[in-house]
ROMITI-43429 format. One record per residue: residue in three letters; x, y, z of N, C-alpha, C, CB in turn. Coordinates in pm, whole numbers, padded with zeros to 5 digits, always signed. Glycine has a CB too. Example, Ala and Ser with C-alpha at 12.3 -4.5 7.8 and 13.67 -1.06 7.14 Angstrom:
// residues 2
ALA+01319-00569+00780+01230-00450+00780+01320-00330+00780+01131-00447+00905SER+01285-00225+00708+01367-00106+00714+01290+00003+00787+01408-00060+00572
// end
This chain:
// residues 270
UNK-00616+01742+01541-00627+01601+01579-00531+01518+01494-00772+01550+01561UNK-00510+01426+01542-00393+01317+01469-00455+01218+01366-00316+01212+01589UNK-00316+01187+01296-00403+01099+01161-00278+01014+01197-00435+01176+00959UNK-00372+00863+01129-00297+00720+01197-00236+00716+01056-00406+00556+01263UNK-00142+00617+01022-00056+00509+00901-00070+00425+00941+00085+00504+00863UNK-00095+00270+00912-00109+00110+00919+00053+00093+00857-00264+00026+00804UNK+00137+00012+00924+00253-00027+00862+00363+00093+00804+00204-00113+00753UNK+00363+00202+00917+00478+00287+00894+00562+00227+00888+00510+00374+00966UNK+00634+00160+00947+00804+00077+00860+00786+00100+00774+00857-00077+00844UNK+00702+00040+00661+00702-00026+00536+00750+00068+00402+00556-00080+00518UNK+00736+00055+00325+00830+00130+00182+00733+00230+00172+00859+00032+00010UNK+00640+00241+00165+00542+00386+00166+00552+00418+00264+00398+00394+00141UNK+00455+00328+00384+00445+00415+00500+00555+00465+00565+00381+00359+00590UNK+00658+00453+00528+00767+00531+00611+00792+00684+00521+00930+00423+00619UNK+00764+00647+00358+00778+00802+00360+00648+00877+00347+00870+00850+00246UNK+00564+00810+00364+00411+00886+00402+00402+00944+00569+00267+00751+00379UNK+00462+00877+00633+00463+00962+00771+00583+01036+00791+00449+00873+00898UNK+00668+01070+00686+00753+01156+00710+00730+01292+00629+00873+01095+00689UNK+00629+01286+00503+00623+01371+00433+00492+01436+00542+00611+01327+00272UNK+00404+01346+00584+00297+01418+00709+00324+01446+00795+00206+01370+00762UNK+00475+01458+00849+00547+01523+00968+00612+01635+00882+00663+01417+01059UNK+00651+01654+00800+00693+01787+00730+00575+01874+00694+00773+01760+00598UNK+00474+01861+00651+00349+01895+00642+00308+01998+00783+00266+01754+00629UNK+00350+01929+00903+00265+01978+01037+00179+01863+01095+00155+02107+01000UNK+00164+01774+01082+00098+01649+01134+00068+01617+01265+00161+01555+01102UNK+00035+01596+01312+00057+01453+01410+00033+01343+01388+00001+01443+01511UNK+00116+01252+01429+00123+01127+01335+00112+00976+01441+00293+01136+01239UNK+00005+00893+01417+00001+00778+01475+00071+00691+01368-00139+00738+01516UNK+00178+00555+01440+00202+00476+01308+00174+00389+01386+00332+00467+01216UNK+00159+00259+01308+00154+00081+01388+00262+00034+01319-00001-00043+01357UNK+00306-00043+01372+00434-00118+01371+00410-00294+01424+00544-00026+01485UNK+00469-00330+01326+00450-00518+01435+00491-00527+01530+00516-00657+01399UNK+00634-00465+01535+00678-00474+01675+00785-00357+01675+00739-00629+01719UNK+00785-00290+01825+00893-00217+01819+01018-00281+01836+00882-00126+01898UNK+01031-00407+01864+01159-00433+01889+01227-00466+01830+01181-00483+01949UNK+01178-00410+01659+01241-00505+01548+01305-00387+01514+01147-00593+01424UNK+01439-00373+01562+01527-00225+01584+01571-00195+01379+01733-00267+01730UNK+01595-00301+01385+01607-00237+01223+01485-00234+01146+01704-00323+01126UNK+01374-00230+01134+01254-00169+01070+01209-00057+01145+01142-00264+01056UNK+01216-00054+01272+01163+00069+01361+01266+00189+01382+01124+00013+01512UNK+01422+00174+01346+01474+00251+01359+01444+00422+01284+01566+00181+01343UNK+01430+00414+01182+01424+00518+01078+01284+00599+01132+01415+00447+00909UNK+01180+00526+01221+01071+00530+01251+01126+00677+01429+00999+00329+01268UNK+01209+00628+01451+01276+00687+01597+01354+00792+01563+01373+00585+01684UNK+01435+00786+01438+01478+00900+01411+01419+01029+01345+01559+00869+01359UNK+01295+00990+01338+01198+01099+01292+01150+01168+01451+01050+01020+01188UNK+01117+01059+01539+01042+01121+01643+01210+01234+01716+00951+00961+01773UNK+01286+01238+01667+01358+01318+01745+01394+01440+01675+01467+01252+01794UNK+01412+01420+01479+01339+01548+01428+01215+01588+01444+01341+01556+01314UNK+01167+01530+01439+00970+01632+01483+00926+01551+01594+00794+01618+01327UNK+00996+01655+01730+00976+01572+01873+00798+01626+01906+01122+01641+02027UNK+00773+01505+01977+00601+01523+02033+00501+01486+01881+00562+01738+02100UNK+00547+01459+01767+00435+01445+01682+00419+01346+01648+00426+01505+01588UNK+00499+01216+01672+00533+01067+01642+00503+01008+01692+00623+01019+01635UNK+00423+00896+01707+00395+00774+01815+00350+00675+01744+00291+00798+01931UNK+00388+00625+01800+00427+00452+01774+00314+00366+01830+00580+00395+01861UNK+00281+00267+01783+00182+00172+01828+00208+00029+01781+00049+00216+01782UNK+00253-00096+01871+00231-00233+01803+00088-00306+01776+00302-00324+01884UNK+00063-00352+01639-00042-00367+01589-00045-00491+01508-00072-00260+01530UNK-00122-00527+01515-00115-00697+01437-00282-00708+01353-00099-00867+01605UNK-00215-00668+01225-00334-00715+01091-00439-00764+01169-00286-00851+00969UNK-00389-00881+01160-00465-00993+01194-00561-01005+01323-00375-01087+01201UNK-00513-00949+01407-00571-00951+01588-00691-00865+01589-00448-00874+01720UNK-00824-00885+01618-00963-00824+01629-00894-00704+01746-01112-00952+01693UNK-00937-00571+01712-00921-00460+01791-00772-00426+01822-00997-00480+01912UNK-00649-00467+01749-00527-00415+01752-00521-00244+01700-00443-00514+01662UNK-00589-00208+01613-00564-00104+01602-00665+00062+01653-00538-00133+01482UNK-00723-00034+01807-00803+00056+01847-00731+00202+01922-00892-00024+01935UNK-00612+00129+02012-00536+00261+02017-00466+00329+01951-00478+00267+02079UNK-00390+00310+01824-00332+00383+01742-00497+00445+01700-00222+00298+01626UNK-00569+00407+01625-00651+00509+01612-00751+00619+01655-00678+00479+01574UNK-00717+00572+01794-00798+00683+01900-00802+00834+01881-00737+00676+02038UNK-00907+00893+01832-00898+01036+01833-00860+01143+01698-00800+01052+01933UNK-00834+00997+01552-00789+01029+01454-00896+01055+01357-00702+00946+01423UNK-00850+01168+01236-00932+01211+01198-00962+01109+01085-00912+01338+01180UNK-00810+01077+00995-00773+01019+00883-00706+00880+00890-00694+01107+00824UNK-00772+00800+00804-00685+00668+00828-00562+00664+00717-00788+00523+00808UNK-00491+00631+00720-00390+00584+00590-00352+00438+00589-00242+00665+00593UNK-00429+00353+00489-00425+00242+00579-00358+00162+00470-00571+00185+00647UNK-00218+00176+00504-00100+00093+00347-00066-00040+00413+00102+00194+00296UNK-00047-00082+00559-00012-00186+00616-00089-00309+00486-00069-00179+00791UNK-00051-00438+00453-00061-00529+00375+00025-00648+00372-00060-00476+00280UNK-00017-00742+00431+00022-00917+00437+00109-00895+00279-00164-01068+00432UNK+00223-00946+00283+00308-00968+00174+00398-01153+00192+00427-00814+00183UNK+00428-01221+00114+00493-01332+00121+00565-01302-00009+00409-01462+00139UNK+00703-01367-00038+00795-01371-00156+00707-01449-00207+00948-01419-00151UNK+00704-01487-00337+00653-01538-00434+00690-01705-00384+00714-01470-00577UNK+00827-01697-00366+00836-01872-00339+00800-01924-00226+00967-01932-00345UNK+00729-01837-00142+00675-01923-00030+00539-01906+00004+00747-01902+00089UNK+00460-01836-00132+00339-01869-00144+00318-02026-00132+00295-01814-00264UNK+00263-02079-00047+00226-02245-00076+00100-02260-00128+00226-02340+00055UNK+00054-02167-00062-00139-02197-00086-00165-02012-00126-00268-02272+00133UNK-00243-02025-00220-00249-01841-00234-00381-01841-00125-00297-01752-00442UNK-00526-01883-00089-00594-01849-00002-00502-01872+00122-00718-01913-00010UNK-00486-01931+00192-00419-01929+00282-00289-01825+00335-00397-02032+00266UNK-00213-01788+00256-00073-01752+00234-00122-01578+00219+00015-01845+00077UNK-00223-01527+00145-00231-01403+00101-00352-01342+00118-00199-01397-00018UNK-00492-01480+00063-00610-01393+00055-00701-01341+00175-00691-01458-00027UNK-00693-01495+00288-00711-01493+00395-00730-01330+00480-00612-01576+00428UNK-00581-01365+00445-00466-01265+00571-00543-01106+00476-00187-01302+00542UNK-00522-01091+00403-00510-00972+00360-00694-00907+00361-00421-00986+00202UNK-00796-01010+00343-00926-00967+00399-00997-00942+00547-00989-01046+00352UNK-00890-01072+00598-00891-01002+00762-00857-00868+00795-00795-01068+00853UNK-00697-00873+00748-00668-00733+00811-00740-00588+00767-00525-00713+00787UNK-00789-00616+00634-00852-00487+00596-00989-00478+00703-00898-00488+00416UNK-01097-00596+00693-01208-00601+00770-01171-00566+00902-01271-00723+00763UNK-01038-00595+01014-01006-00526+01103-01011-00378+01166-00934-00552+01090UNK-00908-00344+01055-00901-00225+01033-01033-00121+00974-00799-00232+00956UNK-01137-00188+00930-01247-00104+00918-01301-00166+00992-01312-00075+00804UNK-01365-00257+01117-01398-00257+01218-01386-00119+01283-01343-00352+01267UNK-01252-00125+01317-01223+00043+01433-01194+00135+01375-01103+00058+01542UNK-01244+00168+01223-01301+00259+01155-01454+00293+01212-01294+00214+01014UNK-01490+00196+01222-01640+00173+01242-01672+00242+01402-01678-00012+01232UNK-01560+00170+01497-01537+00191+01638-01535+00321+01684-01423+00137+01675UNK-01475+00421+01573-01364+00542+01620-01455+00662+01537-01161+00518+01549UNK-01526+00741+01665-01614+00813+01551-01549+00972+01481-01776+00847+01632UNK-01447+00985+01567-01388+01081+01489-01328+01023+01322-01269+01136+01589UNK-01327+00937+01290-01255+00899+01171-01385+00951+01026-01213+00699+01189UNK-01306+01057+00964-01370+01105+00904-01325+01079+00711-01368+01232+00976UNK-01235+01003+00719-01183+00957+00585-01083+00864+00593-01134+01062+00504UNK-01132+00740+00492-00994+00659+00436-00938+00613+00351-00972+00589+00462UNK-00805+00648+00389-00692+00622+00271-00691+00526+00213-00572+00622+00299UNK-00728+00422+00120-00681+00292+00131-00602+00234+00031-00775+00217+00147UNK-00409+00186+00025-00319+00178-00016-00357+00050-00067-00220+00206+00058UNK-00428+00095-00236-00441-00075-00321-00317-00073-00374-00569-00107-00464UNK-00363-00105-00531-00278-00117-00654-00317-00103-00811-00230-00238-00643UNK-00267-00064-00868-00274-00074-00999-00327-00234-01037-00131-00033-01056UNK-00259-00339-01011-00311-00493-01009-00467-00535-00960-00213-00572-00908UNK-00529-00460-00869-00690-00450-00826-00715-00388-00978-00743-00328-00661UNK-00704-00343-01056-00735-00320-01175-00725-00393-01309-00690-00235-01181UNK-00623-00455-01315-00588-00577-01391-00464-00635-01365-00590-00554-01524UNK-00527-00789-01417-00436-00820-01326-00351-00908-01443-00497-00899-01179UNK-00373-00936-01572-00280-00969-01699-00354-00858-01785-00286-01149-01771UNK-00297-00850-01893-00297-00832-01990-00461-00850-02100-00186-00906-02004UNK-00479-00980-02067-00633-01049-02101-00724-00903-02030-00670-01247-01992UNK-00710-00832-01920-00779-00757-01842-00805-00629-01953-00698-00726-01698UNK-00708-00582-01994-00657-00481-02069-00737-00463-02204-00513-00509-02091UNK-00714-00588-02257-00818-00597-02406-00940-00625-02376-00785-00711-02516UNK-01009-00607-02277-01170-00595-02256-01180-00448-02214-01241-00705-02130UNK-01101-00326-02215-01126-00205-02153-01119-00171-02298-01030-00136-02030UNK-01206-00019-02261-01228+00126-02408-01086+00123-02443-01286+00336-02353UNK-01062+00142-02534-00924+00191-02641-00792+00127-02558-00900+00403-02658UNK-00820-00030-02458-00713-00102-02395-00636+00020-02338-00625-00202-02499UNK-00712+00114-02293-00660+00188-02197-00693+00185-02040-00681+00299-02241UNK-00615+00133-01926-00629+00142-01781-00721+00272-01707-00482+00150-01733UNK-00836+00239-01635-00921+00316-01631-00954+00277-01474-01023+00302-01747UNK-00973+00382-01419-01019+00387-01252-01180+00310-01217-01034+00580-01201UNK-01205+00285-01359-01350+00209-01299-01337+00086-01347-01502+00267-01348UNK-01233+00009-01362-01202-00148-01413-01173-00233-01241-01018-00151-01545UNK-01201-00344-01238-01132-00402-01167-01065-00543-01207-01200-00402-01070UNK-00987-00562-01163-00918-00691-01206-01026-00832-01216-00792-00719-01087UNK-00990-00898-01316-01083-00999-01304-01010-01118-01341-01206-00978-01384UNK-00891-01134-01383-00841-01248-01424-00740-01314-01301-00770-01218-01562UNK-00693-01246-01202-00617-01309-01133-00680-01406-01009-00535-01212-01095UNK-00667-01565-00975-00728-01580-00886-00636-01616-00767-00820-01659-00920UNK-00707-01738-00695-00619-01716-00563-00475-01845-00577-00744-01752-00396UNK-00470-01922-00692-00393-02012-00773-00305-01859-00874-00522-02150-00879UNK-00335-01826-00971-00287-01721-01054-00278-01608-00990-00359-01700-01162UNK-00166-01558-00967-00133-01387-00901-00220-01339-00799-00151-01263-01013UNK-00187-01470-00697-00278-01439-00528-00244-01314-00463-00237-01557-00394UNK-00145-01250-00506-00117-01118-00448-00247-01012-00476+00028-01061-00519UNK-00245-00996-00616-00322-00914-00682-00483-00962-00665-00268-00912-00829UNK-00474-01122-00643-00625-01145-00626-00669-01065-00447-00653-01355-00636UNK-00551-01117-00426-00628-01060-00234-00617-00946-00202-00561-01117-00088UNK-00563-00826-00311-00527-00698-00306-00738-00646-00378-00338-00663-00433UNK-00771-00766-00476-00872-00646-00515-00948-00689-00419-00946-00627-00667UNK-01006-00823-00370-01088-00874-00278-01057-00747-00172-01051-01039-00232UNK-00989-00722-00130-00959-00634+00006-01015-00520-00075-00780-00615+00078UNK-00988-00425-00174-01057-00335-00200-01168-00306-00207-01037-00312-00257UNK-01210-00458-00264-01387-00463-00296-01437-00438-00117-01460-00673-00383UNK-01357-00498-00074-01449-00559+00016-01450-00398+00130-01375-00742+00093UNK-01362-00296+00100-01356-00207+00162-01414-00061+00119-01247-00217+00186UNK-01487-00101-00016-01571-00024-00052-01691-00049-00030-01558-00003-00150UNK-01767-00191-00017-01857-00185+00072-01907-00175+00200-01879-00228+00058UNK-01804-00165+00238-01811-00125+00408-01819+00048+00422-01643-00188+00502UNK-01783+00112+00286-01809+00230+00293-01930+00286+00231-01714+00281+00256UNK-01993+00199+00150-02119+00241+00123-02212+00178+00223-02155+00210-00016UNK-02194+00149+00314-02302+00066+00426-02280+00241+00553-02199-00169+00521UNK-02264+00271+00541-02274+00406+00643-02238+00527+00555-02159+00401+00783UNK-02262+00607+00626-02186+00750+00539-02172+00891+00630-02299+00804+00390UNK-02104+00794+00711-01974+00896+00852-01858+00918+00789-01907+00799+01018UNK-01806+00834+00723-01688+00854+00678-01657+00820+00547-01614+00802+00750UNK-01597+00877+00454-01531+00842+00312-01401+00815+00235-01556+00916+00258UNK-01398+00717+00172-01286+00647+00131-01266+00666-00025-01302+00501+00171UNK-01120+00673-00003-01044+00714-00142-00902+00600-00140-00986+00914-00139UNK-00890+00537-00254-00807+00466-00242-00728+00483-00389-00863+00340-00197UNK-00602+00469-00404-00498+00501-00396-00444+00395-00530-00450+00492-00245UNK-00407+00338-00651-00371+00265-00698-00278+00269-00764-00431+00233-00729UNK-00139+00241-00696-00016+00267-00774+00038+00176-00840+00077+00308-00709UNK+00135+00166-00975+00165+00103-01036+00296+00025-00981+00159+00165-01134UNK+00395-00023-00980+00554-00073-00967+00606+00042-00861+00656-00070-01139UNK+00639+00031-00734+00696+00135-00682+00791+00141-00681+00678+00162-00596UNK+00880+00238-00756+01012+00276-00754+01022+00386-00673+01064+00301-00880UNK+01195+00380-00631+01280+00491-00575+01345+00411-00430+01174+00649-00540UNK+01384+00520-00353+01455+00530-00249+01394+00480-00156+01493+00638-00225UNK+01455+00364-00070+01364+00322+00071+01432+00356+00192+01333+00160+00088UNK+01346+00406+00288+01401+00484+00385+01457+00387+00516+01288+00591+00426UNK+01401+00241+00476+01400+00167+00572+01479+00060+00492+01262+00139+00636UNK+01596-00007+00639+01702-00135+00568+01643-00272+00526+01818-00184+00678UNK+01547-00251+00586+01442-00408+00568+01342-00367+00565+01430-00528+00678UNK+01233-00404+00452+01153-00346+00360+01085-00527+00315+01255-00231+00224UNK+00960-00565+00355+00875-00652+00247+00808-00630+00184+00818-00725+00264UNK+00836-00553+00054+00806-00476-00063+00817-00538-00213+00894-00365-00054UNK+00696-00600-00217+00727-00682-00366+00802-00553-00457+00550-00750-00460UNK+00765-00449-00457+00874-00376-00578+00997-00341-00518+00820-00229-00648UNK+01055-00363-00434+01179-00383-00410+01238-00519-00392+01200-00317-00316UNK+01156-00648-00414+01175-00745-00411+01232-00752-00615+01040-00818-00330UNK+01140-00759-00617+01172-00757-00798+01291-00669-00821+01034-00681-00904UNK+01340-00552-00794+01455-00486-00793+01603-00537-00747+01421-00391-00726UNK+01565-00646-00627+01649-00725-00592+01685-00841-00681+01613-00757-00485UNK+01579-00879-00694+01583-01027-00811+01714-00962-00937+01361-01059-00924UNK+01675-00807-00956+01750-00746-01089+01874-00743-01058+01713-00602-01139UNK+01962-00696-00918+02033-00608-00886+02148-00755-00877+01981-00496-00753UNK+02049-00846-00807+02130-00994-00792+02182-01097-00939+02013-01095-00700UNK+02100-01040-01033+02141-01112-01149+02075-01250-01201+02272-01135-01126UNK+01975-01219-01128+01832-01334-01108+01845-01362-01274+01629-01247-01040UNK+01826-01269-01343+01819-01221-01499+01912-01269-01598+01837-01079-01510UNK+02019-01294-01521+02118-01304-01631+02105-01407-01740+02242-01325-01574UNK+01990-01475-01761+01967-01537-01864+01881-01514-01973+01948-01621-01830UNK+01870-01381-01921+01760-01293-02045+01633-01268-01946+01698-01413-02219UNK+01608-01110-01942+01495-01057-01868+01397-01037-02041+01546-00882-01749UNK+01289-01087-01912+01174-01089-01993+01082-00996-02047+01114-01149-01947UNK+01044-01015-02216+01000-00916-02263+00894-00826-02214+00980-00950-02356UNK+00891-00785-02079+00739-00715-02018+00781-00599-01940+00641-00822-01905UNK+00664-00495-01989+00632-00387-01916+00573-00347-01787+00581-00347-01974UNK+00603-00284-01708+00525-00259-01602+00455-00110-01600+00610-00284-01485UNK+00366-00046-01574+00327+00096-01519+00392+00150-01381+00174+00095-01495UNK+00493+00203-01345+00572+00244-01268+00501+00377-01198+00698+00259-01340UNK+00559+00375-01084+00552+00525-00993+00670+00508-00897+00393+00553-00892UNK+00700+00660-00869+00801+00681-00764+00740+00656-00570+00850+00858-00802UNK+00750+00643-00510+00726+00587-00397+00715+00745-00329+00843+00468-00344UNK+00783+00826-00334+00730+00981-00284+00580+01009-00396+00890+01133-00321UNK+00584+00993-00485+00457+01055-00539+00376+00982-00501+00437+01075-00673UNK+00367+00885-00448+00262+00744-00424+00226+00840-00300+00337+00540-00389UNK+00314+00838-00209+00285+00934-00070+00247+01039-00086+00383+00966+00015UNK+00269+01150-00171+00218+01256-00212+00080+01231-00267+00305+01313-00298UNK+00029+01131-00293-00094+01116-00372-00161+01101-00260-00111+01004-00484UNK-00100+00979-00120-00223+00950-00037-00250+01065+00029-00212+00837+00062UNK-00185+01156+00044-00159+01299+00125-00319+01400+00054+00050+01390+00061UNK-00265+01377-00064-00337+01485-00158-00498+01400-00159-00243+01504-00347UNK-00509+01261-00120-00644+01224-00132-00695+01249+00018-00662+01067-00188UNK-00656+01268+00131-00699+01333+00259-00740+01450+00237-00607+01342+00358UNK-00646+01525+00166-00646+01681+00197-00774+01725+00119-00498+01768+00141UNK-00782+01675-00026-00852+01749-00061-01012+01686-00062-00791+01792-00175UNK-01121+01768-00027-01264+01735+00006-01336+01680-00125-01342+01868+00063UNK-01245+01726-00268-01357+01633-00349-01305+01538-00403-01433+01690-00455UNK-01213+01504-00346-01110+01361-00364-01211+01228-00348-00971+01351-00219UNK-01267+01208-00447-01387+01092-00387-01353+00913-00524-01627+01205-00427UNK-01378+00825-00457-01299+00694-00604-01176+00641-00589-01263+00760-00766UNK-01148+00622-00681-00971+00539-00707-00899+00619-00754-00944+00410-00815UNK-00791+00618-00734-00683+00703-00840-00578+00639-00864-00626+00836-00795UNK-00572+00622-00972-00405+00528-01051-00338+00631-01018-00377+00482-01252UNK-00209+00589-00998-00056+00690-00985+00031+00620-01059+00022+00712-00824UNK+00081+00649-01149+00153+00581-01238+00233+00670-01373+00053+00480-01285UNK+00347+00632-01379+00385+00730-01495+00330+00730-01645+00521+00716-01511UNK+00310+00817-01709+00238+00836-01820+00264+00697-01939+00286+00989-01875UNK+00418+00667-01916+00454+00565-01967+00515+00448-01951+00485+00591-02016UNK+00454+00295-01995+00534+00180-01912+00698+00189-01914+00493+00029-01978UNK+00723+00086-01841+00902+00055-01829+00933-00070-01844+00976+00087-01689UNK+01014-00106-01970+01036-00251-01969+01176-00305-01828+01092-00287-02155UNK+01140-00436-01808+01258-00488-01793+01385-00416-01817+01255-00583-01859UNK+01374-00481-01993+01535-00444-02057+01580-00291-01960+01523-00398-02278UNK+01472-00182-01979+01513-00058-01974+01542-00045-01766+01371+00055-02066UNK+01494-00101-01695+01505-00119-01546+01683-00135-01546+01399-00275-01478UNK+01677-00282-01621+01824-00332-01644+01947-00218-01712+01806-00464-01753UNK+01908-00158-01781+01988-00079-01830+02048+00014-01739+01932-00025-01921UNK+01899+00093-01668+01912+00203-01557+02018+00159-01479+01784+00225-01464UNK+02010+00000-01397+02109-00033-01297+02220-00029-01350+02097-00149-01236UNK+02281-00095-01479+02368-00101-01480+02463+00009-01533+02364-00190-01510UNK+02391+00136-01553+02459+00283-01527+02471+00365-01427+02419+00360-01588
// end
């Protein structure tokens, strides 16, 4: 049986449904639109390396029952699709991020709810559903990042991204303790680095990479660290939380050690 992706274009989901077409898959993706030839392209050139296992579906977050046919008949959800805005055109963070981003999750577990073959889900948070400054950090055991923290300092004024990223988590773990047909494992990666398979990408960590590459910086990048991961291991992780049966909780993906600025900056400019 086939397993769906929410937002295959996107900087994961494009290499999460390509590493589940190398795998043996069959693969449902949603897409906003197919006609957006440069986000959907990379999406078409897969269906003609692994012909018959690819299909496509237009799907809208937001719209009650958009993702009833992409998920028809699926076992596994992978559900990375996520409302993103650049930072400068946040106007209102409820409006602009938190809104949007609790709808679409509550959607999407609607026809979780709908679809009774669906027997597990993926769900593509963040490291930031965990903390969301620093202040977060010095209230944890030995200020070490831990899978049972959740963010508590960011609101929908302060780092609305990260606030409507944990709200959506919270809010999608209780929808999984209210039945128990199906089980959810979600996914919390740090800064996604690496290679994007797609030319247009709304990917805050390739947004910030841009800010670098453009010289946003050139007046002195700022003294801060991030917890980083590569964007294939991020996919390799949601892979490995389907596959395996006692895959049950959160899981940080993140490299053992932060990455400053300075050192991002350095990388580029070698």
């Amino acid at each position: 049986m086939p397993v769906v992706v929410t937002g295959g274009s996107g900087f994961v989901g494009s290499h999460l449904v390509r590493r589940l077409l190398k795998r043996g898959y069959r693969v449902h993706t949603t897409v906003r639109s197919t006609a957006n030839t440069a986000k959907v392209q990379p999406l078409r050139d897969m269906q003609q390396e692994f012909p018959g296992r690819l299909t496509l579906f237009e799907a809208d977050l937001l719209a009650d029952g958009s993702f009833d046919e992409a998920m028809r008949n699926c076992t596994v959800v992978f559900h990375v699709a996520s409302p993103f805005f650049m930072p400068e055109k946040i106007k209102d963070g409820r409006r602009d991020m938190v809104d949007p981003a609790l709808l679409g999750t509550r959607n999407v577990l609607a026809t979780v709810e709908r679809t009774p073959t669906v027997e597990r889900l993926v769900l593509t948070s963040t490291v930031g559903a965990i903390f969301g400054d620093y202040a977060d950090v010095l209230d944890m055991d030995d200020q070490v990042l831990s899978e049972t923290y959740f963010n508590t300092t960011s609101t929908e004024e302060n780092n609305p991204y990260h606030y409507a990223k944990t709200l959506a988590e919270r809010a999608a773990w209780a929808a999984e303790a209210e039945q128990d047909r199906w089980h959810m494992v979600s996914v919390n990666p740090g800064l996604i680095l690496g290679p994007s398979l797609t030319p247009a990408s709304e990917s805050g960590s390739l947004f910030l990479l841009e800010e670098l590459f453009k010289g946003y910086f050139f007046y002195g990048a700022p003294d801060f660290s991030f917890t980083t991961a590569d964007v294939r291991d991020v996919a390799d992780a949601h892979i490995a939380a389907a596959e395996n049966p006692d895959a049950k909780g959160r899981y940080i993906v993140a490299a053992q050690t932060m990455t400053s600025f300075h050192e991002m900056a350095r990388i580029i400019r070698t």
